[in-house]
GUSE-894120 format. One record per residue: x negated, z negated, y negated of N, C-alpha, C in turn; residue in three letters. Coordinates in steps of 0.2 Angstrom, whole numbers, plus 5000, padded with zeros to 4 digits. Each point is the difference from the previous one (the first is absolute). Layout:
XZYXZYXZYALA;...
//
This chain:
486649254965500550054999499750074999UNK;500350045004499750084998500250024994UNK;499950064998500050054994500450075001UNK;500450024998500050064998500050054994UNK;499850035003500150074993499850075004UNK;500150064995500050055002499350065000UNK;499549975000499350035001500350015007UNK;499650075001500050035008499649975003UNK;500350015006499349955007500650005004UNK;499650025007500249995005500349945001UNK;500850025004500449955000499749945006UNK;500449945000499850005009500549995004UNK;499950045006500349995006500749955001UNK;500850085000500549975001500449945006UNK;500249964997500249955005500350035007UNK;500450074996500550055007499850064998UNK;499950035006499750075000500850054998UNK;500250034993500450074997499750044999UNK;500550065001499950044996500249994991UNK;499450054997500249974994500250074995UNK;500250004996500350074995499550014995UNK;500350064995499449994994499649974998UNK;499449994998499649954998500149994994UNK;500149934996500249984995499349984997UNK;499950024993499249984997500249934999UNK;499949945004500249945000499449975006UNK;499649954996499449995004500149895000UNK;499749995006499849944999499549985002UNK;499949944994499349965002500149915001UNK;499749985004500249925001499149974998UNK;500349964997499249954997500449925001UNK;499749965001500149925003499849984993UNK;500449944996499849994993499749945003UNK;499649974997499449944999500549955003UNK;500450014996500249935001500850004998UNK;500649965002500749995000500049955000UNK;500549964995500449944999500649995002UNK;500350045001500749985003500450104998UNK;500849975002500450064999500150004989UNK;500150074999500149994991500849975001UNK;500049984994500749934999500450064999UNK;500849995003500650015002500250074994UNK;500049974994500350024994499550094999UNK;499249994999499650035002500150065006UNK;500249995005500050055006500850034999UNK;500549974997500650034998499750044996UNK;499949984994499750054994499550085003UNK;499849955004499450105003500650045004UNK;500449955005500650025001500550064998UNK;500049984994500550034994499750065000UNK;499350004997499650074996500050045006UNK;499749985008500150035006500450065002UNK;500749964998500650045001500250044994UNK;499650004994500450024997499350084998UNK;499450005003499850045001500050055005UNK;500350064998500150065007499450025004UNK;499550014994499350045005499749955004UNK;499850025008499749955005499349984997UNK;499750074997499349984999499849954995UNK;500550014994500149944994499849925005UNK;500650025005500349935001499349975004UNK;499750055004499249975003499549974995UNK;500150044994499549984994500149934997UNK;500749975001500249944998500149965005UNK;499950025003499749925008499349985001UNK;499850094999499049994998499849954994UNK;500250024995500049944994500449945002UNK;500349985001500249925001499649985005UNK;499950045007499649975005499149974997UNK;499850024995499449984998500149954997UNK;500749965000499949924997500149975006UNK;499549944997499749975008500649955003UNK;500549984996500549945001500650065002UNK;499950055002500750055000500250005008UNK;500350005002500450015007500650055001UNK;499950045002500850035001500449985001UNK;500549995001500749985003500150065005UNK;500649985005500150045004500550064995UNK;500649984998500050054995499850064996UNK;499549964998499550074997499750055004UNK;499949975005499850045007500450055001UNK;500949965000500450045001500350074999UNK;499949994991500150034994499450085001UNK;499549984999499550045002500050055006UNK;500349985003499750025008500750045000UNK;500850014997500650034997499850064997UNK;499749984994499650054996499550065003UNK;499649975003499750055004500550055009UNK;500449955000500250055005500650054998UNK;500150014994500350024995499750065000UNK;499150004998499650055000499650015005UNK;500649995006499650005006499350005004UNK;499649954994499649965003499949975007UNK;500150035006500049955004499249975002UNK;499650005000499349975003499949984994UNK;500249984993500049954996500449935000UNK;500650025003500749975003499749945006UNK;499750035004499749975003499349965000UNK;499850024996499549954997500149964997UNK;500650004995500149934997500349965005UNK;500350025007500649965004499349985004UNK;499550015001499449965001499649954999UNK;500250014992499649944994500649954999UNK;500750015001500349955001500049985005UNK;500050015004499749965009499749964998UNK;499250034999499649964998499949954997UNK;500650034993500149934996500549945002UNK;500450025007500549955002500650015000UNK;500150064997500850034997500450015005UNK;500550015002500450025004500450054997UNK;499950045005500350094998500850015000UNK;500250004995500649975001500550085000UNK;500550005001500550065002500050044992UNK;500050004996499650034991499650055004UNK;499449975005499450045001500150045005UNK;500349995002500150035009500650074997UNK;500549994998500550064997499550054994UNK;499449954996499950084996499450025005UNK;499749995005499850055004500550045004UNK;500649975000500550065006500150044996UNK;500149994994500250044995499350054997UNK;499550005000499550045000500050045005UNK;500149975007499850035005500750064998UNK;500449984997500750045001499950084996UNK;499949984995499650054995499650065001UNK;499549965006499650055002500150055006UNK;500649975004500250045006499649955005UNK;499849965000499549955005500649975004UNK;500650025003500549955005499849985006UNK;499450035002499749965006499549944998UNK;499750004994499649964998500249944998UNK;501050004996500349985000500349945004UNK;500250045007500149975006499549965003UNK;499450024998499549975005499949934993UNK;500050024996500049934994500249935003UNK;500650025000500649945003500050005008UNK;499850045004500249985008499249975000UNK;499750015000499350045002499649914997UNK;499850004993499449984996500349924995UNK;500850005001500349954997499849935003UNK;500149945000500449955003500849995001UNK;500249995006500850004999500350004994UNK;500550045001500250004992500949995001UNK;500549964996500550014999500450074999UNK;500749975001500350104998500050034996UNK;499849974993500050034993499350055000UNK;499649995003499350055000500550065005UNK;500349995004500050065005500750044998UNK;500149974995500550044998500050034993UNK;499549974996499650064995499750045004UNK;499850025006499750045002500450065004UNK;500349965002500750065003500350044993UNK;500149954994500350064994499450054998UNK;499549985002499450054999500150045003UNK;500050005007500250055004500650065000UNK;500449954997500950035000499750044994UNK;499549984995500050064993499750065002UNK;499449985004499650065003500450045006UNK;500649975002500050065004499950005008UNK;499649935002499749985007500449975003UNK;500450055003500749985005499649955005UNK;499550035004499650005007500049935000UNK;499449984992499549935000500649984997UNK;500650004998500549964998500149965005UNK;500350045006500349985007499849955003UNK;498950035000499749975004499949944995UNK;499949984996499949944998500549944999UNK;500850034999500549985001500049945007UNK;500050055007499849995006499549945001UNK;499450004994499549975001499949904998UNK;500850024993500149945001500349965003UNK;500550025003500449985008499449975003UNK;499650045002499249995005499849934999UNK;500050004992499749944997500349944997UNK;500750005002500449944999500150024992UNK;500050054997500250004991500850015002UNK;500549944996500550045003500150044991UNK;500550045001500350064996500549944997UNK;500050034994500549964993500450074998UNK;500549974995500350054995499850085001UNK;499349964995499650054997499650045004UNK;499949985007499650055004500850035003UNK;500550015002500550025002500250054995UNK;500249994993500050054993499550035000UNK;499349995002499550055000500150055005UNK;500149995007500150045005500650044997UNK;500549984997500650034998499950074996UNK;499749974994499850044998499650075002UNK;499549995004499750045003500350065005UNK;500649965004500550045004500450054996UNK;500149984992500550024997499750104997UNK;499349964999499650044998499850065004UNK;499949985007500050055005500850045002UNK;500449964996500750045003500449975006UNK;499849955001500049935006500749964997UNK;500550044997500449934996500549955006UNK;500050065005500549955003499749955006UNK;499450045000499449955003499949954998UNK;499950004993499849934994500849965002UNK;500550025001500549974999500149965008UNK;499850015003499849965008499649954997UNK;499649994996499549955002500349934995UNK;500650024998500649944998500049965006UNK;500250025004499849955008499649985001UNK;499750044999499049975002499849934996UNK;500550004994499749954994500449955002UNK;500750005003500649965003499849985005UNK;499750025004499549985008499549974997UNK;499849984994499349965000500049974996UNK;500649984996500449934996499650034993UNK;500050084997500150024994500450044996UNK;500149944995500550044998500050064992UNK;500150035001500050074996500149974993UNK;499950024995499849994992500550074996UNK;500150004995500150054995499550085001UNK;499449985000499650065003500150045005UNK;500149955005500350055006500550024999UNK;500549994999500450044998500050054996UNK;499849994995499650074996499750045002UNK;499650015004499650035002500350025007UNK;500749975003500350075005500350034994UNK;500450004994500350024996499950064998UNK;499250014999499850044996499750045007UNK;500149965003499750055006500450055001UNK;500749995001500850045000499950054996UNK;500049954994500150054993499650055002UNK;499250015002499750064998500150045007UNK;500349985003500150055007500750014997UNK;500550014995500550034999500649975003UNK;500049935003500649995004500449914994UNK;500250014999500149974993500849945004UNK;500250025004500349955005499849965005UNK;499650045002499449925006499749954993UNK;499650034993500149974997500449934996UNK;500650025001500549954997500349965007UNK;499750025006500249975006499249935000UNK;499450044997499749925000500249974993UNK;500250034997500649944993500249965004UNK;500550025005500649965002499649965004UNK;499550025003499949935004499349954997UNK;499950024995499549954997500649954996UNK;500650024998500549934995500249995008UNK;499950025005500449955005499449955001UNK;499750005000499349965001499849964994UNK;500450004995499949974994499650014994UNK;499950035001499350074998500550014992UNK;499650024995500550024992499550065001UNK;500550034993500050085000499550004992UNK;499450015001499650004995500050074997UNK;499749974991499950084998499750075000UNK;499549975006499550055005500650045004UNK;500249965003500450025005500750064996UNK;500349984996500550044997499750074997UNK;499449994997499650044999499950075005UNK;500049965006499550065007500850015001UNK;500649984999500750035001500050054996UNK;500149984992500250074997499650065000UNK;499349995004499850065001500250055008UNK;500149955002500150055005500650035000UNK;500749974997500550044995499850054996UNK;499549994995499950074998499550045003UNK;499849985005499750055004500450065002UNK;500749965001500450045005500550034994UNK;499950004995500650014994500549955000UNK;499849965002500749955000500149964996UNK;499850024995500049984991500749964998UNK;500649985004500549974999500049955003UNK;499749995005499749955007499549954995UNK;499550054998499649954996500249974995UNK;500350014995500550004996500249925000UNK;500049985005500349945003500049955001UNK;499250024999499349955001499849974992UNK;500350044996499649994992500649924999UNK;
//
């Protein structure tokens, strides 16, 4: 079992070549203990669990892996791997991020989708959307569509129409098909660019590919209307999401009365209370 802790020293060499962002005073060191007996008992790795999560600072949290890794019977669990490697991408840690997703390798761990979103999510932070992209297309194992559709809401946050498209496109390429939530994400994104009745075509697109549209989507042309000021296209995807069997949620009533009072129509909204 390796070691860490936070004494400086040369890290080693990243499994993928990033760019990386300010440097965090966050060091590691790995030591191989004498000897291991097995994984620590259930109740035990919950317990480090708890304190993990309930401690904010990264560097604390390296200090309390360093201390338990010096018992010889201790093993981590993938979890704590998990938990850890959240925490530092947090504090945008990444070449510490990836060195624990090394030492789980090494320990057998499978990296599971926990590990893979708080790097998107780092790389999100830092303005790295190519780094991002290249994460998931590039450095992955096949991935299902829940990976490539955290990755797309990364995008849609940041603003990367371009790698939105191209990665969209990319999963077509790779047989990912699109769910819901990848269709709401693009929705979204359209809505954002001022695309609303663009978004509103890809109701087809979801009907051509045997999905069907949720609550969200419909919100989200909703509010798409609302803020372009058009407050009856709005009420026109009302009408066709209860023809679809779709219920009127209190998100949704909500993005009406504003667009009523956008427009002064304070007796209109009035209607909705």
């Amino acid at each position: 079992m390796h070691r860490v802790c936070s004494a400086p020293r040369a890290e080693p060499p990243c499994p993928c070549h990033v760019r990386v962002g300010p440097p965090l005073p966050l060091r590691v060191r790995w030591r191989r203990a004498e000897a291991r007996h097995g994984p620590l008992r259930a109740a035990d790795q919950e317990q480090l669990l708890t304190a993990l999560r309930e401690q904010p600072d990264p560097d604390t949290v390296l200090r309390m892996l360093n201390a338990v890794l010096a018992w010889n019977d201790f093993a981590p669990g993938p979890e704590v791997y998990e938990e850890i490697i959240r925490k530092l991408g947090a504090a945008g840690a990444l070449d510490l991020m990836k060195v624990l997703v090394a030492e789980m390798r090494r320990e057998g761990h499978q990296v599971k989708l926990g590990v893979v979103h708080s790097f998107l999510d780092c790389y999100a932070r830092q303005q790295l959307f190519d780094d991002a992209v290249d994460l998931v297309l590039n450095q992955l194992d096949p991935l299902h569509g829940g990976v490539y559709n955290h990755l797309l809401n990364v995008l849609v946050e940041g603003s990367e129409m371009k790698l939105l498209e191209w990665v969209y496109s990319e999963m077509g390429a790779r047989g990912i098909k699109p769910d819901v939530v990848t269709f709401n994400t693009l929705m979204k994104a359209l809505c954002r660019a001022h695309q609303v009745r663009t978004a509103v075509l890809m109701l087809e697109e979801m009907s051509s590919r045997g999905v069907a549209p949720d609550e969200t989507t419909f919100t989200t042309l909703m509010q798409g209307f609302v803020e372009e000021g058009s407050i009856e296209a709005a009420l026109r995807v009302k009408a066709r999401m209860l023809e679809m069997g779709c219920s009127l949620t209190k998100v949704m009533v909500n993005v009406l009365i504003n667009g009523y009072c956008k427009l002064g129509r304070v007796k209109d909204a009035l209607g909705y209370m």
